[in-house]
Structure formats: C-alpha cells, structure tokens
C-alpha positions as CSV (number, residue, x, y, z in Angstrom):
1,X,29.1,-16.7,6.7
2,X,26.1,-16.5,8.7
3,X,25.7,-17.4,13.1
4,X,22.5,-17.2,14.5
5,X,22.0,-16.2,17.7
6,X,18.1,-17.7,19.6
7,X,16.4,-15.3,22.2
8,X,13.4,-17.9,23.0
9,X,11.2,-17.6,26.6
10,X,12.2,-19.6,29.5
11,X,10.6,-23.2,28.6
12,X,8.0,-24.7,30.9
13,X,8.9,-27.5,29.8
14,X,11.3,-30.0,28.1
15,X,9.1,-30.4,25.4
16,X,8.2,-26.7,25.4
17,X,11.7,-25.7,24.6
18,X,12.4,-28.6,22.1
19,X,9.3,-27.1,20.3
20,X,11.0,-23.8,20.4
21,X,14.6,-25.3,19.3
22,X,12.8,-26.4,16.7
23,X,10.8,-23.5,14.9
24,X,14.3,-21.3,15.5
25,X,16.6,-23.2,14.2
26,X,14.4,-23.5,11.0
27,X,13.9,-19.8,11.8
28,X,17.7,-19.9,11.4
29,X,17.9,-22.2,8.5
30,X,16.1,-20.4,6.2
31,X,17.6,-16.9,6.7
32,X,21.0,-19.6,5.8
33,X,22.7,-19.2,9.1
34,X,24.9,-22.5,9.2
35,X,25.0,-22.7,13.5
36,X,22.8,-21.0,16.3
37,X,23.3,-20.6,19.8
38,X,20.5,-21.1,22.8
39,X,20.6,-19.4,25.8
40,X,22.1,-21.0,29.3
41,X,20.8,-24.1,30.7
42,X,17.8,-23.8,27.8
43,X,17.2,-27.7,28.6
44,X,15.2,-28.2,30.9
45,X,15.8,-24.3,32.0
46,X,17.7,-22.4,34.2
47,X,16.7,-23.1,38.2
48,X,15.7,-19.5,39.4
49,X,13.1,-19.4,41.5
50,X,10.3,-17.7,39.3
51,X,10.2,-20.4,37.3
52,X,9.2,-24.0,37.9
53,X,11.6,-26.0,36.0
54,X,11.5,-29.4,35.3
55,X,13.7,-32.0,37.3
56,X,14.6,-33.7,33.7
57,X,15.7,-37.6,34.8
58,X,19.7,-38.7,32.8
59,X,17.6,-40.4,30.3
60,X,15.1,-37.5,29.4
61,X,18.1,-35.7,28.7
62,X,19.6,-37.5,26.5
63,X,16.1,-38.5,24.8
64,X,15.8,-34.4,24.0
65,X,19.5,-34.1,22.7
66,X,19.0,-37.4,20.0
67,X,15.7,-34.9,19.1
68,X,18.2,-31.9,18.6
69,X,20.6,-33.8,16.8
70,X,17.5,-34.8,14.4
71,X,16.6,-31.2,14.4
72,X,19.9,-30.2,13.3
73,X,19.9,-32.4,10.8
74,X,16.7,-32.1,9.1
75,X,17.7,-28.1,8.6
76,X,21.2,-28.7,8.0
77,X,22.3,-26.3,10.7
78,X,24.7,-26.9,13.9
79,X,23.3,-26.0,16.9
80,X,24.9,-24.8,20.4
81,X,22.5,-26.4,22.6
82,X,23.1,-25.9,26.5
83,X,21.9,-28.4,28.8
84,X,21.8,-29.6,32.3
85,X,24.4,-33.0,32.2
86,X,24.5,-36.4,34.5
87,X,27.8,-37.2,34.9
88,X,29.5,-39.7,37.6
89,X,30.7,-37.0,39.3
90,X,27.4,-34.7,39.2
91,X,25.3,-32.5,37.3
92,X,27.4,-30.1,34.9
93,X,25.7,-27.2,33.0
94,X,27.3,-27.7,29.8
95,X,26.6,-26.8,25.9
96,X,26.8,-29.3,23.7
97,X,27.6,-28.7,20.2
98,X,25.9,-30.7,17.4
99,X,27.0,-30.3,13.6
100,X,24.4,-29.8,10.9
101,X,24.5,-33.3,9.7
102,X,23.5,-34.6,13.5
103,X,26.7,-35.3,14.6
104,X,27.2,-34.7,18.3
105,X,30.8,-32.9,18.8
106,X,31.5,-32.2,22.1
107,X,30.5,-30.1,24.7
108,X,32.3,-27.2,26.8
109,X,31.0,-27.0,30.2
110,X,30.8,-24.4,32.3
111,X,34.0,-24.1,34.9
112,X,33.7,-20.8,36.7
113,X,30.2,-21.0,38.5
114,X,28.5,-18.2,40.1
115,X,28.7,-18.7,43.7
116,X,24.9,-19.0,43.5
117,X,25.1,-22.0,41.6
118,X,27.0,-23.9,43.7
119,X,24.2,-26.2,45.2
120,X,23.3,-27.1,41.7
121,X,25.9,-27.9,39.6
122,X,29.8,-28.9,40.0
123,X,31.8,-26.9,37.6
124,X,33.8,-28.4,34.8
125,X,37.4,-28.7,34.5
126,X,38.3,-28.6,30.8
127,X,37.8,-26.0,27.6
128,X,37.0,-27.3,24.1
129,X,37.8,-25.6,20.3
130,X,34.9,-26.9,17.9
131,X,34.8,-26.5,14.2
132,X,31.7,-26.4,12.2
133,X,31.1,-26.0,8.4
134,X,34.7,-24.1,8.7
135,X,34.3,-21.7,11.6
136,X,36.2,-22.4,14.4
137,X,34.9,-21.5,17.5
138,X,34.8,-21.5,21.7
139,X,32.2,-21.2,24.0
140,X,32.0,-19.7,27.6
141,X,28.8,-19.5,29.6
142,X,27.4,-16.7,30.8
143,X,28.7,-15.6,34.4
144,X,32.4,-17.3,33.3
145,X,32.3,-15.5,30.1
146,X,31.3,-12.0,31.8
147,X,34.0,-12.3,35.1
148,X,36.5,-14.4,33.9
149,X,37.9,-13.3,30.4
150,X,40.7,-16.1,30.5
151,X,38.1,-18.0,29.5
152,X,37.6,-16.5,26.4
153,X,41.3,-15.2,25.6
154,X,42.1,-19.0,26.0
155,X,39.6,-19.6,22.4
156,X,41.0,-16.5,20.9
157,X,44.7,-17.5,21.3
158,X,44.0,-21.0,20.1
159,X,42.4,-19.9,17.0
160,X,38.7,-19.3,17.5
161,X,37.2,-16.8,15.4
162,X,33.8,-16.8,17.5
163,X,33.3,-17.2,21.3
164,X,29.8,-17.7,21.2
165,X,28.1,-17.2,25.1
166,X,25.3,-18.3,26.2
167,X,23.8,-16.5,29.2
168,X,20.7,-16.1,31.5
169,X,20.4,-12.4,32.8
170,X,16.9,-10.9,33.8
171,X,13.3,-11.7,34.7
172,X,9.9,-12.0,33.7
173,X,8.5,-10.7,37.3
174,X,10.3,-7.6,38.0
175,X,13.1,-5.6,36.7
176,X,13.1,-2.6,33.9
177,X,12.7,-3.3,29.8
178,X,16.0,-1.4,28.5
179,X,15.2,0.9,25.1
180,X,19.4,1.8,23.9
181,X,21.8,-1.4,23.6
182,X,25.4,-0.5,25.7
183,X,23.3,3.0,27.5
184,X,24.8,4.1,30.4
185,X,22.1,3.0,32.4
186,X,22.0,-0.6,31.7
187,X,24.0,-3.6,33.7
188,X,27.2,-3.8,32.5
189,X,26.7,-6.8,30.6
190,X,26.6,-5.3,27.3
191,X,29.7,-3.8,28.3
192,X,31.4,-6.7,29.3
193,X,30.5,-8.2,25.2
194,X,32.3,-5.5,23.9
195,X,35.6,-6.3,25.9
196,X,35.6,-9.6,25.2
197,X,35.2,-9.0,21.6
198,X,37.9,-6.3,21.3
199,X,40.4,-7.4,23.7
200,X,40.9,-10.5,21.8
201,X,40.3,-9.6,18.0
202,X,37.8,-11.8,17.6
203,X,33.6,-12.2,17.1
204,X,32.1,-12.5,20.5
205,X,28.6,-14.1,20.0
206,X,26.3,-13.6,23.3
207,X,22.5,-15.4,23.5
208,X,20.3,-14.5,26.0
209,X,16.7,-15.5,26.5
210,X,13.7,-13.0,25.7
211,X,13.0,-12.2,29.3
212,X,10.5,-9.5,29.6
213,X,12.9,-7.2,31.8
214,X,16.0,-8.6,30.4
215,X,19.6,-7.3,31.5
216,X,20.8,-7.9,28.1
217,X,20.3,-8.4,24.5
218,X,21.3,-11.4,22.6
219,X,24.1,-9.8,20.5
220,X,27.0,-10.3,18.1
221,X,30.2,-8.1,18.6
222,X,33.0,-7.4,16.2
223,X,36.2,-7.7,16.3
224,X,36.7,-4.1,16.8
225,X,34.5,-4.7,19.9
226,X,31.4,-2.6,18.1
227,X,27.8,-4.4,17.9
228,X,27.0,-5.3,14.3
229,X,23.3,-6.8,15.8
230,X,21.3,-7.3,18.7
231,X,17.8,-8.8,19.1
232,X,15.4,-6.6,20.3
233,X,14.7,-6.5,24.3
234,X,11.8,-9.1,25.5
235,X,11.3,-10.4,21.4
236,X,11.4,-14.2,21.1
237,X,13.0,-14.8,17.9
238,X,16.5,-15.6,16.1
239,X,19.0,-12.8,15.5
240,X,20.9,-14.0,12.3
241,X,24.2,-11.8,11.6
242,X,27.1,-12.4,8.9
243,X,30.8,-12.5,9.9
244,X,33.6,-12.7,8.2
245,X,36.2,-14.7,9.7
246,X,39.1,-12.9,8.6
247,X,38.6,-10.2,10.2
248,X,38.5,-12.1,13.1
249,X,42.7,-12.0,13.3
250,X,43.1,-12.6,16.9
251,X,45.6,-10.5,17.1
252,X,45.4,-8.7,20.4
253,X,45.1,-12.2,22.1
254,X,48.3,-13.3,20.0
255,X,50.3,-10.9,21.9
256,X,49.6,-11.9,25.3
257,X,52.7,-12.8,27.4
258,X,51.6,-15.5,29.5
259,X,55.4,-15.9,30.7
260,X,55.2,-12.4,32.4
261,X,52.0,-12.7,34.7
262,X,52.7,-15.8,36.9
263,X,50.9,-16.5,39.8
C-alpha cells in the first residue's frame, strides 16, 4: 500500500493550513496513498517564537477538525492530523487520526514533552493502536519519538507495522539548508529515524514541515532501518511511498524482555 507523508510551511493561519491540508491530501489522493501524516502541532502551528501563531479558541478547533474530517472524506484518504487540544485538564498537543470515510478515530497525544514545552502544554498519559484501510499503526511526536524509543517499541510490540511521527525541527530565519539525507554533518535526527525503524522491525514514518533551514526531512524508513524516501529539504509538497506490511515483522521488538530490565 501506499502512506503519505506532508511537508507544508508553517501556517499563518488556521485557515492557511486547512487550505494546505487540503491541496495535499488531494495531492495524496491522487498519487492513491490511503493516509498522510502532517507535521507537529500543524493546527493552529507550533508556538516558536518566529512565528505568530494563532491563539485558536476550543471551538475553532474543533470547527477546523469537522473540515478535516470533510476533507478526508471527499478524497477518501485518512489523515494524521496534529492539533493543539482543550481538555478539562489543559491544552494537550495531540494527533488525531481521521479515517477516509470521515470518521474521527482517536487521537495519541504527546506524553514526553520537551522541557521547553512545558508552559504550553500538559503531556498525555495514554498510547493508542489505530487501524486504517488495514494498516495498523502508532504514532509518537516528535521530541518523544526521537528521546524516548519506548514510545515507539510499545506500537511495534503491539502490532503496528507503521509508527508514523510527526515532528517540528528547524527554522525559516536562521540555520543551514542540508544537501545529503543521514550526512555526517546533519542533527542527528535522521539518525534517530533509522533506529527506530530498525530496532523494532517495523516502518517508521517521520513528517516534518518544509522549513527553509530544516534539521530534517520528512522521511519513510524501512524495516531494515534504510530510507526508501525523503522529501526534499525546504520543498512544500507530499512524499508518497509504498510499504509492504509484511515486511514489517516486528520482530526485533518481539524479543524484548521487559521482565529483565525493571526499574
């Protein structure tokens, strides 16, 4: 089957990135990828400094995900779409998951914040498994999914062939435009894919936004940790790979002894 993986610019806006979750998931679509991922915190954007973001009210929220789930369906796709999230307890970043008939599934929020983040959001306290159009799948975001690999090992070992990941890493003001995916020279975040990927057996799906001095490329790992497709650096667009699931065996994950590393 085919994931897609969606590398749009910061929004300005709410509306800016619903027009932009919009023309890449029909992006997508047409190429017949059957889910794609967004980047961290894509609605209403990801609070870092550079960039005003818009302080989106509980019910603007919500208004934007009943247009996503309408998206969704209208180009029969499921989309990963990570938001900012009200709760009674306080704001979450979370992804919500959305099948392609416009059914809202879930969400995983993120649990393991960056101590950065800690003014913003409280972090979450459970992990999800979602299944769309067959593919079962986790999702960890960003700096969980690049410090903590529990967080993926916990999908692999309960029978996700994908982690998909989304992630914010790099700027549009300063920074350095990388030319070689994985070099030697680049933050280790590449790196940090590949383990993921290989250390569990599994598809380890990473989307990143299409900064113009990004620190990493929205990318698709194998099971045998090796990149099988990347989106080029500072490119808005959608990165649609194929899979096959059964390669996706889960095996090194499977033989994890749990019983012999206690706390």
């Amino acid at each position: 089957m085919k994931i897609a993986l969606a590398s749009p610019p910061v929004p300005s806006s709410v509306n800016d990135g619903l027009l932009w979750l919009e023309r890449l998931s029909k992006e997508a679509a047409a190429q017949q990828a059957k889910i794609v991922c967004f980047p961290e915190s894509y609605i209403p954007g990801y609070p870092l400094a550079e960039y005003a973001v818009e302080e989106a009210s509980a019910e603007k929220l919500q208004s934007a995900l009943n247009q996503a789930c309408t998206i969704a369906s209208e180009n029969k796709i499921a989309i990963i779409l990570p938001m900012d999230w009200y709760t009674p307890k306080g704001l979450l970043n979370i992804a919500h998951v959305i099948s392609g008939t416009g059914e809202l599934l879930g969400y995983q929020s993120k649990n393991q914040l960056d101590p950065t983040e800690d003014a913003r959001w409280i972090p979450g306290t459970t992990r999800n498994i979602f299944e769309a159009d067959g593919l079962k799948f986790g999702i960890t975001i960003c700096h969980e999914g690049f410090r903590y690999p529990e967080s993926v090992r916990w999908a692999a070992r309960r029978g996700a062939k994908v982690v998909f990941h989304p992630h914010f890493a790099g700027s549009d003001r300063t920074g350095i435009l990388p030319t070689q995916w994985g070099s030697m020279d680049n933050p280790y975040y590449e790196k940090a894919m590949m383990m993921r990927a290989l250390e569990n057996t599994i598809y380890f799906a990473s989307a990143n936004y299409a900064f113009r001095y990004p620190e990493s490329a929205s990318s698709v790992l194998g099971p045998d940790g090796g990149c099988i497709g990347y989106q080029p650096y500072g490119k808005p667009g959608v990165l649609v790979t194929e899979i096959d699931p059964l390669l996706a065996t889960g095996l090194l994950a499977e033989r994890f002894k749990p019983l012999l590393v206690k706390d």
